[in-house]
C-alpha positions in Angstrom: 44.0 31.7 -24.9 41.5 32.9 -22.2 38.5 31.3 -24.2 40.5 28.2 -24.8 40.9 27.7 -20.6 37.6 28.7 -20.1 36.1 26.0 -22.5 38.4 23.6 -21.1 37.1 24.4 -17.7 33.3 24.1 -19.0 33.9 20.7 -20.3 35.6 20.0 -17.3 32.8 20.8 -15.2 30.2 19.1 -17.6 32.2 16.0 -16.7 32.6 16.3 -13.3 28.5 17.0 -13.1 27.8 14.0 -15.4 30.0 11.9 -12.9 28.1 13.2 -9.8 24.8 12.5 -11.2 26.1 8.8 -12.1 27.1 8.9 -8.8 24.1 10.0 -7.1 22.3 7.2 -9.5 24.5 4.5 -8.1 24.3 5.3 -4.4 20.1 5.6 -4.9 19.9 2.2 -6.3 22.3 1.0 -3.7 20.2 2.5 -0.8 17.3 0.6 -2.3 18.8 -2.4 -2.1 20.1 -2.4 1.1 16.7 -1.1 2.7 15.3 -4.2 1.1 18.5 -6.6 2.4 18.1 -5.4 5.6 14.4 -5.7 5.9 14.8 -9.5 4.8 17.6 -10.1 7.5 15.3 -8.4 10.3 12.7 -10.4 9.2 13.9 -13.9 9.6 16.5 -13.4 12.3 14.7 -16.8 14.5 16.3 -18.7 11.6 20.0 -17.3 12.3 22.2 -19.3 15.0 22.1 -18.2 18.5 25.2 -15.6 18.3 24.1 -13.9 15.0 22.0 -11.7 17.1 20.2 -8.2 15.6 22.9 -5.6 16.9 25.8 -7.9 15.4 23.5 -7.9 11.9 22.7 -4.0 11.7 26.0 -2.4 11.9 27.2 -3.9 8.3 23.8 -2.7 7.4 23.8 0.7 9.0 27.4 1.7 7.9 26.3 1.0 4.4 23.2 2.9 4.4 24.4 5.6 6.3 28.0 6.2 3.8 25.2 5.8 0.6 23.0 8.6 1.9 26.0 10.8 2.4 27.2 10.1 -0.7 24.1 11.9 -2.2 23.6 14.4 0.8 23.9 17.3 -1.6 27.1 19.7 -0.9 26.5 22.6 -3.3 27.0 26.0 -1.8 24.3 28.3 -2.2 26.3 31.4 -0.6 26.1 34.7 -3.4 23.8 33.8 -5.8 20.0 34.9 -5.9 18.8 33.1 -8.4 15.3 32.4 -7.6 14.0 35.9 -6.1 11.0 35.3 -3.4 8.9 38.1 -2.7 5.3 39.2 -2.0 4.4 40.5 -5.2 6.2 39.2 -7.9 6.5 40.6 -11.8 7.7 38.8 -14.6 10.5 41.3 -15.0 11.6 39.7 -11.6 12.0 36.4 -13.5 14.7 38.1 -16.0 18.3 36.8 -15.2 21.0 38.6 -16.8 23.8 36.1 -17.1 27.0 38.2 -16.5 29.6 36.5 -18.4 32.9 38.1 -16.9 31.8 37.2 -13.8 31.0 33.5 -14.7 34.1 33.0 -16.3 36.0 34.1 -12.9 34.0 31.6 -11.4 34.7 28.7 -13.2 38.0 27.5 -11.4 36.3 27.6 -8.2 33.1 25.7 -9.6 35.8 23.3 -11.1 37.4 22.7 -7.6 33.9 22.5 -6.2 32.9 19.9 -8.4 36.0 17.9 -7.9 35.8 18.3 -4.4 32.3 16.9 -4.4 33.4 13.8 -6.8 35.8 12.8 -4.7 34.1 12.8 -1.3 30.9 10.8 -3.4 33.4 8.5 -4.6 35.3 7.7 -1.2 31.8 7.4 0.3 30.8 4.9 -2.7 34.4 2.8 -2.4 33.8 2.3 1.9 30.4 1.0 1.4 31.2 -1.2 -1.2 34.2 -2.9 0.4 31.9 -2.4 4.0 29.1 -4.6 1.9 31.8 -7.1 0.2 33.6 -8.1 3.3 30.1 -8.6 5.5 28.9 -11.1 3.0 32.3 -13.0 3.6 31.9 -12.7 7.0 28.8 -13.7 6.9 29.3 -16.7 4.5 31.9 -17.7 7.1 30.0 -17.7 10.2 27.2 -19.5 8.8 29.1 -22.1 7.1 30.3 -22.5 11.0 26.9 -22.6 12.2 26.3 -26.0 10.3 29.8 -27.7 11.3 
């Protein structure tokens, strides 16, 4: 039964890390993106109308950027594991890492809740700057269809 839980666990955590670096993929792309956007709307802000001005443009722009960059901030704590040794004089026998399987399999619970933890916080950082991005192009499709009445 143990080994059972444990592999459900490990498949668990294989999907919750293939989900974080689909994540991490979408929010890279989408930082791209939005760099390049916001470079464009800062470049030919003399064409906008008089009450489109720069600090009523960046804000959309900002949020967006900021909630994308947070989304792939990595959160993966580093506390009781010395897994790459770094000292003066190093050996190849320093290299050598003995994986202790009893104490990996205690930890896989916690790495599981980790994981989810980290999914979810990517995700809710994902969802705000998408709706943040799909309600400024309404808003901006509004006010410049105003501009020209």
């Amino acid at each position: 039964m143990a080994t059972d839980r444990n592999a459900q666990l490990r498949n668990i955590i294989a999907g919750y890390n293939d989900s974080i670096r689909l994540s991490d993929a979408k929010a890279l792309i989408g930082v791209l993106f939005v760099a390049i956007m916001m470079g464009t709307v800062v470049q030919y802000r003399d064409l906008y109308p008089a009450y489109l001005t720069l600090p009523i443009l960046l804000p959309p722009f900002m949020f967006i950027f900021v909630n994308l960059l947070v989304s792939v901030y990595p959160r993966f704590p580093r506390a009781g594991r010395s897994r790459f040794p770094i000292r003066r004089r190093m050996q190849p026998d320093d290299f050598d890492f003995l994986l202790d399987t009893r104490d990996e399999e205690e930890t896989l619970p916690e790495r599981c809740a980790m994981f989810s933890r980290i999914l979810w916080w990517k995700n809710i950082t994902l969802q705000l700057a998408y709706v943040a991005s799909m309600a400024s192009i309404v808003a901006a499709g509004i006010l410049l269809f105003l501009a020209r009445g």
